[in-house]
C-alpha positions in Angstrom: -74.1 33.6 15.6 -74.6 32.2 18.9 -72.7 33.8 21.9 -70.3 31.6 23.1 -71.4 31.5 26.6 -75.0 30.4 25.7 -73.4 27.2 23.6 -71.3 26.5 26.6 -74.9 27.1 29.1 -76.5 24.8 26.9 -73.9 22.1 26.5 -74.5 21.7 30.5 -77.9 21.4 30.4 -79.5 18.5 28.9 -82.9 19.8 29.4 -82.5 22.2 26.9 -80.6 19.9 24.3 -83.9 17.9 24.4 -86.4 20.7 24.2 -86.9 20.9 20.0 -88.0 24.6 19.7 -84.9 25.3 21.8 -82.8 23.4 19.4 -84.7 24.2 16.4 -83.9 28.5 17.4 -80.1 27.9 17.8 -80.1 25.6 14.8 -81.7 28.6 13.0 -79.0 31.1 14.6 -76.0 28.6 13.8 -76.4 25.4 12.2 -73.5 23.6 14.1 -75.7 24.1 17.1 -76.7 20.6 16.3 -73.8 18.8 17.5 -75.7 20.1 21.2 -78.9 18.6 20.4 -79.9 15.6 22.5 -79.2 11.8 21.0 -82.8 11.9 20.5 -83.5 15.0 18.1 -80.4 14.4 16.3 -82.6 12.1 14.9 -85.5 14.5 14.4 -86.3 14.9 10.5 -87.6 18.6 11.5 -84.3 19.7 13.1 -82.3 17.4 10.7 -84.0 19.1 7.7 -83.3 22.7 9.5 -79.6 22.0 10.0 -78.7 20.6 6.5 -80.5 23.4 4.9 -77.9 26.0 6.2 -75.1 23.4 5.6 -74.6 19.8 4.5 -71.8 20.1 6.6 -74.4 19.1 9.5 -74.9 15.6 8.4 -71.7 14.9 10.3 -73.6 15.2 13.3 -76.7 13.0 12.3 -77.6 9.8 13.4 -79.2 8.1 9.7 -81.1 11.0 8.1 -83.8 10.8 6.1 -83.9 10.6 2.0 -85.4 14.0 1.7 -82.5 15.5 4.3 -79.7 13.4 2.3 -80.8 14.6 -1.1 -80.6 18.5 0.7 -77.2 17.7 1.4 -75.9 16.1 -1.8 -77.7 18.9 -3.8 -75.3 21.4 -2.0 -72.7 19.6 -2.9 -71.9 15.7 -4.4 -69.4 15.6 -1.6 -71.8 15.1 1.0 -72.4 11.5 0.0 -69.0 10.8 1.9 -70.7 11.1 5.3 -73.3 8.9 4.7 -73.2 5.3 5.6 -74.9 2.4 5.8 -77.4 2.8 3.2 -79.1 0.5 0.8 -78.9 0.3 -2.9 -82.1 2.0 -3.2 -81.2 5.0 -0.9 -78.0 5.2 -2.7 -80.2 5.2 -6.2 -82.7 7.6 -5.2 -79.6 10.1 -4.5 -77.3 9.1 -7.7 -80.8 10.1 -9.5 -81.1 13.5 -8.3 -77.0 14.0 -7.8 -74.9 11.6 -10.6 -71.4 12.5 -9.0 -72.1 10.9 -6.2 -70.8 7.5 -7.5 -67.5 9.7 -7.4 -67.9 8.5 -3.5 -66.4 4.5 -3.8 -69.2 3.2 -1.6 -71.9 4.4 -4.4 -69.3 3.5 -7.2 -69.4 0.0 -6.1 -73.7 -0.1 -6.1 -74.9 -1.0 -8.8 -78.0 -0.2 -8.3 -76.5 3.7 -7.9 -74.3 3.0 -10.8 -76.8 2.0 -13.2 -78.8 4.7 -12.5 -75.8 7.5 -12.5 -74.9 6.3 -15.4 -78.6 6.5 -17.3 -78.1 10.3 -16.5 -74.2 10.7 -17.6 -72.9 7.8 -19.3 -69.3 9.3 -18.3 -69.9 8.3 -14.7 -68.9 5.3 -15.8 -65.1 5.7 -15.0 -66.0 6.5 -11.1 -67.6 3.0 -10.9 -65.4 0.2 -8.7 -64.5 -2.4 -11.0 -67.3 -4.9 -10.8 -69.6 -2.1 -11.7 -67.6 -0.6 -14.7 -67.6 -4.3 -15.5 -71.4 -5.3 -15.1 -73.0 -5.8 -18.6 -76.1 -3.9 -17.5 -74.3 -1.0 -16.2 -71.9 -0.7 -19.4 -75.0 -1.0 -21.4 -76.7 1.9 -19.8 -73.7 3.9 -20.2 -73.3 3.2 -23.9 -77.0 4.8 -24.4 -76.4 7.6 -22.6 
């Protein structure tokens, strides 16, 4: 745990927040450090990875992680799919693959490229899909062979 009065310290300083091995200690001591980290490293992979590893929970405070820090997070737990926006059909894919219950988040439900491939893992993903999706010949076919 980090002592209050060093969070509060380093809140004021924005050299620190920038310096990565700084960051990268109290990310180490307290993953919610992150929130402190400079605009810049909250889009550092390194720090990213080193937050998310402790707790999904940190992707709340990152600015578009990477696949490999995404797929950390939804492995903890499907639910961290509902933090993440903005992503293609193939980002969404690469994490339905790895994590089917994420389609249970309606942004992936309504991909169809994240359905289809849910759905060639757990046919009964199915029901989670928006209605175009549970609708889409290809999806429902995929699901039928599961």
């Amino acid at each position: 745990q980090v002592p209050r009065e060093a969070l509060l310290t380093l809140a004021e300083d924005t050299t620190r927040r920038s310096d990565k091995l700084v960051m990268m200690q109290l990310v180490h001591a307290s993953w919610s450090c992150l929130q402190l980290a400079s605009p810049e490293l909250l889009r550092d992979e390194d720090l990213q990875m080193a937050a998310v590893v402790k707790s999904w929970e940190a992707l709340k405070f990152m600015h578009k992680p990477s696949v490999p820090v995404m797929l950390s997070a939804v492995k903890q737990d499907w639910r961290a799919a509902e933090h993440l926006t903005n992503l293609n059909g193939g980002e969404m894919a690469i994490l339905a693959m790895s994590v089917p219950q994420v389609v249970q988040v309606p942004a992936f439900g309504a991909s169809q490229a994240a359905m289809l491939t849910a759905v060639r893992h757990d046919g009964l993903m199915l029901q989670f899909g928006s209605r175009s999706t549970r609708s889409d010949p290809e999806v429902v076919e995929a699901a039928g062979k599961q």
